[in-house]
Backbone atoms as SQL, in Angstrom:
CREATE TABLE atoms (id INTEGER PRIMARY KEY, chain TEXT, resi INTEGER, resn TEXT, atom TEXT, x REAL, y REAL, z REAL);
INSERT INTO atoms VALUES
  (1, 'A', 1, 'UNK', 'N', 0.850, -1.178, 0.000),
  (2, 'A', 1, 'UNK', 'CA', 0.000, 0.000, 0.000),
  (3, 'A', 1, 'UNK', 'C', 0.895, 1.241, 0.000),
  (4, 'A', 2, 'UNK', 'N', 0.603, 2.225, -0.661),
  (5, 'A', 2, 'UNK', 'CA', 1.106, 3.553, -0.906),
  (6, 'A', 2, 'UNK', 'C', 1.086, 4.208, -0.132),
  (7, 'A', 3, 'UNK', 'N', 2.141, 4.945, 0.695),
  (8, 'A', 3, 'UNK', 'CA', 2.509, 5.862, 2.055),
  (9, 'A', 3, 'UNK', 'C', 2.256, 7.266, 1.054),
  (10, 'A', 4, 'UNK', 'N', 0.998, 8.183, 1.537),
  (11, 'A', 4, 'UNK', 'CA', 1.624, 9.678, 0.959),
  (12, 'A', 4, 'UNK', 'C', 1.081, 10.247, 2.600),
  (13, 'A', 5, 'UNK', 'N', 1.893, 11.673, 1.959),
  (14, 'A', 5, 'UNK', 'CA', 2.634, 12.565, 3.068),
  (15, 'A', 5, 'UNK', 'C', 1.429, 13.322, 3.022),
  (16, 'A', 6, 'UNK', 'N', 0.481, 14.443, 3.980),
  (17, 'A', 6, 'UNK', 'CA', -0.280, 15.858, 4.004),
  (18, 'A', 6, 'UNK', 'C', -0.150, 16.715, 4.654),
  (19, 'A', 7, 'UNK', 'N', 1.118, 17.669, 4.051),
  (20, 'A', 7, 'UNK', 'CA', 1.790, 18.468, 4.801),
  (21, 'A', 7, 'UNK', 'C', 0.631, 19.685, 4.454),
  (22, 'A', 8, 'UNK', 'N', 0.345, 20.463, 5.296),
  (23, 'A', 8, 'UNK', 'CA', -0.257, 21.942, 5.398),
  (24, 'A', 8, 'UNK', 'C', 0.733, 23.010, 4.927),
  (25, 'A', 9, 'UNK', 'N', 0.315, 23.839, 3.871),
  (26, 'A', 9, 'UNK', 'CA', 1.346, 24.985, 3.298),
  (27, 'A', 9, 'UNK', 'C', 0.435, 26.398, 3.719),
  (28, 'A', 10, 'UNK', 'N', 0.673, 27.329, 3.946),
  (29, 'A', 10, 'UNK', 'CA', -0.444, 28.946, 3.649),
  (30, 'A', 10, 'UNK', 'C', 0.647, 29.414, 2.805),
  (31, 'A', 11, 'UNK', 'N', 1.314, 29.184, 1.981),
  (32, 'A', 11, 'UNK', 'CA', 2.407, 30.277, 1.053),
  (33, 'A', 11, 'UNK', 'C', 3.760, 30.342, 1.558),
  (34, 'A', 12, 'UNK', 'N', 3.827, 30.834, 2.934),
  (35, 'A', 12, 'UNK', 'CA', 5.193, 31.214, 3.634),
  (36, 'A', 12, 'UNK', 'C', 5.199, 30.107, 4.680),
  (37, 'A', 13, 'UNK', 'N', 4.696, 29.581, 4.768),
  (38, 'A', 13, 'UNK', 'CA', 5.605, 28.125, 5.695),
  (39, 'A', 13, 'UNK', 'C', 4.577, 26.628, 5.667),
  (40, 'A', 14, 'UNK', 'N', 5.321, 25.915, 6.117),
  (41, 'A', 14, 'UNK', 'CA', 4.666, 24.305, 5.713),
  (42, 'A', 14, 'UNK', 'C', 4.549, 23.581, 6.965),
  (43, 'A', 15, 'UNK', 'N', 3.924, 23.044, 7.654),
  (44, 'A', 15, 'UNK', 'CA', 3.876, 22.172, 8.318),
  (45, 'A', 15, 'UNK', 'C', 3.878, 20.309, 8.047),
  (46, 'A', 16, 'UNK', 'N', 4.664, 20.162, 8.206),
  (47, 'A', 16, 'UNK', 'CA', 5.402, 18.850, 7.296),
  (48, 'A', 16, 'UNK', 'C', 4.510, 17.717, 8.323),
  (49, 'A', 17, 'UNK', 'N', 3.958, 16.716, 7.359),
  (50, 'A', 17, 'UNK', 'CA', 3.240, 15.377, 8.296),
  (51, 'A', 17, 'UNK', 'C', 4.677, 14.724, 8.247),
  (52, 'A', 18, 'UNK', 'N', 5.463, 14.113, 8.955),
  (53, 'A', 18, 'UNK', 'CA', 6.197, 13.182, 8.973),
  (54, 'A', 18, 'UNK', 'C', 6.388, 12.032, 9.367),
  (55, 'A', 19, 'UNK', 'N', 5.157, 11.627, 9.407),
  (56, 'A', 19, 'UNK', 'CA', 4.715, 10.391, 9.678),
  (57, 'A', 19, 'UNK', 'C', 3.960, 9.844, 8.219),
  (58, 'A', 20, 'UNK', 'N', 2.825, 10.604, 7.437),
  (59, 'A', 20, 'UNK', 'CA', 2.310, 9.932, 6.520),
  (60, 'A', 20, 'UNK', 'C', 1.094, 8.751, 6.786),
  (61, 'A', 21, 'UNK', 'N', 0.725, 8.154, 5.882),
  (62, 'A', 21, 'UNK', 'CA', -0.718, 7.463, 6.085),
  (63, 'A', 21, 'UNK', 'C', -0.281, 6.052, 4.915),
  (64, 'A', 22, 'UNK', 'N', -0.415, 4.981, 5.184),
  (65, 'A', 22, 'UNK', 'CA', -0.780, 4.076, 4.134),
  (66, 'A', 22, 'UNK', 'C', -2.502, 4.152, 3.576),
  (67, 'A', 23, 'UNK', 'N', -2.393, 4.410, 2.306),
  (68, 'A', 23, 'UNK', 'CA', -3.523, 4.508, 1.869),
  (69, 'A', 23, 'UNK', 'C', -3.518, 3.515, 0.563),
  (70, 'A', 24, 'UNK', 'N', -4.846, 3.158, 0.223),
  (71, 'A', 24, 'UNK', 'CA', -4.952, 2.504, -1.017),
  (72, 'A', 24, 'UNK', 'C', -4.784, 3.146, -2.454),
  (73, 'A', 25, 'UNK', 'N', -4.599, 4.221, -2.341),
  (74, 'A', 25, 'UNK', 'CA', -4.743, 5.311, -3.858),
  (75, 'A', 25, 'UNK', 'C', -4.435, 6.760, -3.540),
  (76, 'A', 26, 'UNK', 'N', -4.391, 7.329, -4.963),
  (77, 'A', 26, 'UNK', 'CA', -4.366, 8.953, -4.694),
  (78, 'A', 26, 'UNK', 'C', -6.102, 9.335, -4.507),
  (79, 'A', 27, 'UNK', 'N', -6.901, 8.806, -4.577),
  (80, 'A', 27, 'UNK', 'CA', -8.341, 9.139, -3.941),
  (81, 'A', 27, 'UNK', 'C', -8.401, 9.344, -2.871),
  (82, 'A', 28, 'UNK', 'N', -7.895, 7.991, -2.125),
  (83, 'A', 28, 'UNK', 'CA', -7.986, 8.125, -0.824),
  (84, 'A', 28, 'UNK', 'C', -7.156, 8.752, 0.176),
  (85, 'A', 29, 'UNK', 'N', -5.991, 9.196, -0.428),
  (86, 'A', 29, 'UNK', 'CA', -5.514, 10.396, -0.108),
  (87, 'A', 29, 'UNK', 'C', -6.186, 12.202, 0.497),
  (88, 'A', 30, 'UNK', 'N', -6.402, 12.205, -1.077),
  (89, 'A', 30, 'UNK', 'CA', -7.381, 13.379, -1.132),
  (90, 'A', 30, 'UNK', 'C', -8.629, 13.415, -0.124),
  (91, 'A', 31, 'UNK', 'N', -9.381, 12.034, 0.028),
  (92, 'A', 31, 'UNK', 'CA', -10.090, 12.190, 1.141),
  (93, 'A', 31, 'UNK', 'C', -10.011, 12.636, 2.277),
  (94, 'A', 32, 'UNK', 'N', -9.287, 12.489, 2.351),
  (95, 'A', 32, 'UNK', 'CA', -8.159, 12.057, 4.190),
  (96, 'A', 32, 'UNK', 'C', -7.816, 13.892, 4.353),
  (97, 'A', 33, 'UNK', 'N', -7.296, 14.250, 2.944),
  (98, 'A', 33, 'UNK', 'CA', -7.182, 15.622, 2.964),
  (99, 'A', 33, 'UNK', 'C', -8.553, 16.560, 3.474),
  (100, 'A', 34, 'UNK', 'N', -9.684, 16.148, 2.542),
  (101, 'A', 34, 'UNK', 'CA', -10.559, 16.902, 2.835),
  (102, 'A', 34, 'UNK', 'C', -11.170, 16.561, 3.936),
  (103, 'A', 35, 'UNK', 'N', -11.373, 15.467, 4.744),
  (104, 'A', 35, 'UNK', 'CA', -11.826, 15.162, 6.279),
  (105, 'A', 35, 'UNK', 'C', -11.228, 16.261, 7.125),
  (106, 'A', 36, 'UNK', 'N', -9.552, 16.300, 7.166),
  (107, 'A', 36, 'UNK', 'CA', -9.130, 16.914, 7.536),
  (108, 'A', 36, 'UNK', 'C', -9.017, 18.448, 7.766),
  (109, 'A', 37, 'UNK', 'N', -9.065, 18.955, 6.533),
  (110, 'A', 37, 'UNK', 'CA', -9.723, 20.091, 5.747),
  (111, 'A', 37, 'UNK', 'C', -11.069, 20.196, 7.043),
  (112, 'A', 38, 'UNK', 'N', -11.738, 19.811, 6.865),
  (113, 'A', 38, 'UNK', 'CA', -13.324, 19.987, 7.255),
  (114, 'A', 38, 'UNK', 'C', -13.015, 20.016, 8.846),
  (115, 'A', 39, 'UNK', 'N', -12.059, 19.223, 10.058),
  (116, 'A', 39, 'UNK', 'CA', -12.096, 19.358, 11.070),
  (117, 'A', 39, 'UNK', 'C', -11.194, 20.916, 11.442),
  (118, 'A', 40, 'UNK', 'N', -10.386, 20.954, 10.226),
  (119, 'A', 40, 'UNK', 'CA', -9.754, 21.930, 11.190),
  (120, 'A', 40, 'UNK', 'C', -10.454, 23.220, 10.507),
  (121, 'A', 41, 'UNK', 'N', -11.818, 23.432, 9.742),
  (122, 'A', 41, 'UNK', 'CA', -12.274, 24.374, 9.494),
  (123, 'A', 41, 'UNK', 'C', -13.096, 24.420, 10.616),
  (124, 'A', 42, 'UNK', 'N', -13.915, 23.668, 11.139),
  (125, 'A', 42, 'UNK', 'CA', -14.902, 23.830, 12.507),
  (126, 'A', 42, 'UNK', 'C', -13.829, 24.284, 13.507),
  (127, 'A', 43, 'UNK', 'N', -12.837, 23.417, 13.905),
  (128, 'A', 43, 'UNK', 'CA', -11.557, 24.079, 14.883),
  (129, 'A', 43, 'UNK', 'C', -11.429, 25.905, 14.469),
  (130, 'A', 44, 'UNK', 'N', -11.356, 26.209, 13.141),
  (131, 'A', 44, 'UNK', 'CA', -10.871, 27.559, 13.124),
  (132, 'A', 44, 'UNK', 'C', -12.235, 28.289, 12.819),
  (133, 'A', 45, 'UNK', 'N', -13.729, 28.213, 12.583),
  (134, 'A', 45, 'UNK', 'CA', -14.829, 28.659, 12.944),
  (135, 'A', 45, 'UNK', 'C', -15.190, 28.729, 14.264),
  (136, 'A', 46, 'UNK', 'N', -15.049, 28.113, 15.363),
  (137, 'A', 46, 'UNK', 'CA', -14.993, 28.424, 16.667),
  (138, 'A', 46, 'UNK', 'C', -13.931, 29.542, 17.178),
  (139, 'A', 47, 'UNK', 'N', -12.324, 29.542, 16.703),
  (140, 'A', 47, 'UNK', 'CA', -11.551, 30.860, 16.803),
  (141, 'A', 47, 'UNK', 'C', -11.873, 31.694, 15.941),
  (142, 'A', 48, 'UNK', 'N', -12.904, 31.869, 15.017),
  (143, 'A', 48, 'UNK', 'CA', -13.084, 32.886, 14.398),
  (144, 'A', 48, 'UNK', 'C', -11.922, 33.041, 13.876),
  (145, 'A', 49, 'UNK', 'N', -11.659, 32.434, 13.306),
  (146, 'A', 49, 'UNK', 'CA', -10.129, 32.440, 12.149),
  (147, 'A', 49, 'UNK', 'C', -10.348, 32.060, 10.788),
  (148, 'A', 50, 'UNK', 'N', -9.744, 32.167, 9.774),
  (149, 'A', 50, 'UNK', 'CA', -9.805, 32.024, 8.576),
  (150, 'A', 50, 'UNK', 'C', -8.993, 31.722, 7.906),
  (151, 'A', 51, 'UNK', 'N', -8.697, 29.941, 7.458),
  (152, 'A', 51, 'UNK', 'CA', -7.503, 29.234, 7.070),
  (153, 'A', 51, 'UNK', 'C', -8.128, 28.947, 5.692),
  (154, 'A', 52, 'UNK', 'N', -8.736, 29.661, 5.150),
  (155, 'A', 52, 'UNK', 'CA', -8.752, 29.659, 3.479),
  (156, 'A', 52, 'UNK', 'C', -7.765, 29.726, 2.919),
  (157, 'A', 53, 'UNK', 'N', -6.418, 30.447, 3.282),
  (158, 'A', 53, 'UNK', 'CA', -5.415, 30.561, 2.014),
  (159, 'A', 53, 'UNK', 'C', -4.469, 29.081, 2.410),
  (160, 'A', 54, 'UNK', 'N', -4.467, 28.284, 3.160),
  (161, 'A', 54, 'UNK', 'CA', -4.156, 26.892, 3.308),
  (162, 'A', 54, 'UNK', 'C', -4.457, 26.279, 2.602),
  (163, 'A', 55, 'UNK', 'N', -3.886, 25.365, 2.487),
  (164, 'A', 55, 'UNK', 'CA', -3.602, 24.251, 1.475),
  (165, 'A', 55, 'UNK', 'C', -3.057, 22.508, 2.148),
  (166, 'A', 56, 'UNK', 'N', -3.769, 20.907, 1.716),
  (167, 'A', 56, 'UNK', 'CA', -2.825, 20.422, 1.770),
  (168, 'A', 56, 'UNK', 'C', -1.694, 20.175, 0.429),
  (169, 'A', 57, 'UNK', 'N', -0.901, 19.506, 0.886),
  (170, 'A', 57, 'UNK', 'CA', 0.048, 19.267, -0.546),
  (171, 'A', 57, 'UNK', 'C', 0.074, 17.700, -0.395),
  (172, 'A', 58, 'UNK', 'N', -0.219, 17.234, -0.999),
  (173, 'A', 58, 'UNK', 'CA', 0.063, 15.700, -0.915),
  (174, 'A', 58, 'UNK', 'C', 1.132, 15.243, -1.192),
  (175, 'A', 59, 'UNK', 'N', 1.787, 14.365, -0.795),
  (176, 'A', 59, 'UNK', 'CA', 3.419, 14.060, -1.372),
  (177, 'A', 59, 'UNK', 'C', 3.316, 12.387, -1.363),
  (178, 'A', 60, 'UNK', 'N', 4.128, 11.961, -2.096),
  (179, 'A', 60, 'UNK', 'CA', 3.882, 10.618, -2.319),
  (180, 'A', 60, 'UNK', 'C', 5.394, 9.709, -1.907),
  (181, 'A', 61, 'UNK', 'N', 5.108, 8.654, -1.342),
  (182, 'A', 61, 'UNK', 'CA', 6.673, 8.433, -0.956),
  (183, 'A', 61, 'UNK', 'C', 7.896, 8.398, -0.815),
  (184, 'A', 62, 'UNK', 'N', 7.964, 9.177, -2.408),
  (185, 'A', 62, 'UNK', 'CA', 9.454, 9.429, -2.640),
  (186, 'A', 62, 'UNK', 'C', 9.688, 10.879, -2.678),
  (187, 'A', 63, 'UNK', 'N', 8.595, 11.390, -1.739),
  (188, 'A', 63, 'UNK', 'CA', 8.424, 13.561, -1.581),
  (189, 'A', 63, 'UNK', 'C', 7.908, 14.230, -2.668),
  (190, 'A', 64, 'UNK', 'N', 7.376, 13.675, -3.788),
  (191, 'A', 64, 'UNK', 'CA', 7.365, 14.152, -4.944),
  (192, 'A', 64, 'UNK', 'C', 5.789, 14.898, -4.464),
  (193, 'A', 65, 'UNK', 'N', 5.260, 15.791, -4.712),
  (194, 'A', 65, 'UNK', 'CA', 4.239, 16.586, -4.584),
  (195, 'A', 65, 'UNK', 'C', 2.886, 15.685, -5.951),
  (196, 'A', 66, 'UNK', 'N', 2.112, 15.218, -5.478),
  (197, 'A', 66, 'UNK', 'CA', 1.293, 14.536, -6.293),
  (198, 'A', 66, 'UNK', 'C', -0.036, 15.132, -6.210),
  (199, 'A', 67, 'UNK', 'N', -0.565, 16.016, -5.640),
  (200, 'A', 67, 'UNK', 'CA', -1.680, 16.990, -5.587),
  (201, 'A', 67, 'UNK', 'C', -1.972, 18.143, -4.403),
  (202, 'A', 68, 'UNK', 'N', -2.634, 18.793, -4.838),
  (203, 'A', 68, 'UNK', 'CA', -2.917, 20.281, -4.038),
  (204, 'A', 68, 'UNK', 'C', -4.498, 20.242, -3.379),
  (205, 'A', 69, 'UNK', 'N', -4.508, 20.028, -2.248),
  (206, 'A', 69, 'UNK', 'CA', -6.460, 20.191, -1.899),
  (207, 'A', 69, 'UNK', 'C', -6.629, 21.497, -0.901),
  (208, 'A', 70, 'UNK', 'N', -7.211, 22.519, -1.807),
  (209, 'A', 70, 'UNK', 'CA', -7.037, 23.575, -1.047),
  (210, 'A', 70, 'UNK', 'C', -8.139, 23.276, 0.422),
  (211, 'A', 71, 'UNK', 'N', -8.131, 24.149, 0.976),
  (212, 'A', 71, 'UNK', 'CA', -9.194, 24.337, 2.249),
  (213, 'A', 71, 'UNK', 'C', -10.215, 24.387, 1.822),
  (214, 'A', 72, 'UNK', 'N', -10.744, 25.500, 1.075),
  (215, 'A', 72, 'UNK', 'CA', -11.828, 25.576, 0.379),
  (216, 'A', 72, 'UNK', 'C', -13.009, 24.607, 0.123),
  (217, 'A', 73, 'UNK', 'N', -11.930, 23.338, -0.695),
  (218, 'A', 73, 'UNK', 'CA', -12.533, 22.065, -1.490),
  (219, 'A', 73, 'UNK', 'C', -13.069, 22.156, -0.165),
  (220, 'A', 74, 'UNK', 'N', -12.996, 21.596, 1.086),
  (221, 'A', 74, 'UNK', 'CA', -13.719, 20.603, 1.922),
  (222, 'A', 74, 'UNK', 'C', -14.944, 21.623, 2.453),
  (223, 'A', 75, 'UNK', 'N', -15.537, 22.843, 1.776),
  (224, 'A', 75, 'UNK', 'CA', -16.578, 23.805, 2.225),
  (225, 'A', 75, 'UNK', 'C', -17.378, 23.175, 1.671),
  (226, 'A', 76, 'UNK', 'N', -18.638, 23.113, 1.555),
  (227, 'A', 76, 'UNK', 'CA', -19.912, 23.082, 0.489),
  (228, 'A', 76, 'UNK', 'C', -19.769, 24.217, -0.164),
  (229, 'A', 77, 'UNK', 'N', -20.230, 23.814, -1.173),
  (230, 'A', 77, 'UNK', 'CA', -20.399, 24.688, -2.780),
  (231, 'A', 77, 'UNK', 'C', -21.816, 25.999, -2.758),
  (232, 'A', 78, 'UNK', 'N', -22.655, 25.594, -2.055),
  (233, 'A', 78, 'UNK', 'CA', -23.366, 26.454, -1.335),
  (234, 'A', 78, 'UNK', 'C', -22.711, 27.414, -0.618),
  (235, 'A', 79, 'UNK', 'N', -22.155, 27.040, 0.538),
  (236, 'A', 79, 'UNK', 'CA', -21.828, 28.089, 1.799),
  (237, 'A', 79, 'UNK', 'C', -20.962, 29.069, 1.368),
  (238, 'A', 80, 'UNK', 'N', -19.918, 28.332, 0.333),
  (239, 'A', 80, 'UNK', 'CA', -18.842, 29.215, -0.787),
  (240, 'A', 80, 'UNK', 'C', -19.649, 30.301, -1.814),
  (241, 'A', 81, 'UNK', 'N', -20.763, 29.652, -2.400),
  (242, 'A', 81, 'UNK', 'CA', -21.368, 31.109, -2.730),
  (243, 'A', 81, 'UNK', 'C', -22.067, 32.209, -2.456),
  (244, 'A', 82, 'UNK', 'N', -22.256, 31.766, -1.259),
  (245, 'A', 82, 'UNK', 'CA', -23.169, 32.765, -0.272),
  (246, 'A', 82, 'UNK', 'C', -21.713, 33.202, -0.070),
  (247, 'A', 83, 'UNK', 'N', -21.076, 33.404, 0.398),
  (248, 'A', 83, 'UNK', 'CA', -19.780, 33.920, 0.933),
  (249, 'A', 83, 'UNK', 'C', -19.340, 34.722, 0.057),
  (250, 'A', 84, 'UNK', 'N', -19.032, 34.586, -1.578),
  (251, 'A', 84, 'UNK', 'CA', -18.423, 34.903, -2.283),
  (252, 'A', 84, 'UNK', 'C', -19.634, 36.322, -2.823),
  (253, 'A', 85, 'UNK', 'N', -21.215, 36.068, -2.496),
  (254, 'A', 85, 'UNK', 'CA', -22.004, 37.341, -2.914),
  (255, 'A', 85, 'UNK', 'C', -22.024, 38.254, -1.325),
  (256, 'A', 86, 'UNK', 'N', -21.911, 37.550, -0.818),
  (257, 'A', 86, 'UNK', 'CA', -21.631, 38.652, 0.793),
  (258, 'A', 86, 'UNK', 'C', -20.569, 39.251, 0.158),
  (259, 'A', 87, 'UNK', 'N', -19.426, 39.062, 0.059),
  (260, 'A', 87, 'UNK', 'CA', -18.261, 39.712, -0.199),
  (261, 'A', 87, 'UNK', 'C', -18.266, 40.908, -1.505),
  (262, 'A', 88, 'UNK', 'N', -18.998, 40.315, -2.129),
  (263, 'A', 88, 'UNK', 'CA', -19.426, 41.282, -3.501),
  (264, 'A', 88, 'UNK', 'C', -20.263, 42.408, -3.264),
  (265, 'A', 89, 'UNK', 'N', -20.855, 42.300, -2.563),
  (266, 'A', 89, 'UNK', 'CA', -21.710, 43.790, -2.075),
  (267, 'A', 89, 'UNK', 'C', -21.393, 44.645, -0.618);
């Protein structure tokens, strides 16, 4: 089974997983991302914080960067456009 890495980036610094996950695929990767994604958005909706410009980076056993799941992805597609017409007016 395939070890990838989900290190957290915002632009200027990374928080490196160095441990990693055996997973069955790059799907189930990405999942794992967006679960994750989704807990630490309730964690940072209770501080009234805003980790939108976060990112995970997925890395695949040999460090190679194999996909990007922003924060975002793990919002509903709803709550993102209500957000995005609040912001517009």
């Amino acid at each position: 089974m395939p070890r990838f890495f989900l290190h957290i980036d915002d632009g200027t610094q990374r928080i490196e997983d160095e441990e990693g996950s055996d997973l069955p695929d790059l799907a189930a990767a990405r999942e794992e991302a967006l679960s994750a994604a989704r807990q630490l958005w309730a964690a940072a909706i209770l501080r009234q914080q805003d980790i939108g410009s976060r990112r995970f980076v997925i890395a695949g056993g040999d460090a190679s960067v194999v996909e990007m799941v922003e924060m975002d992805d793990a919002l509903p597609r709803s709550l993102l456009d209500r957000l995005k017409t609040r912001t517009r007016t």
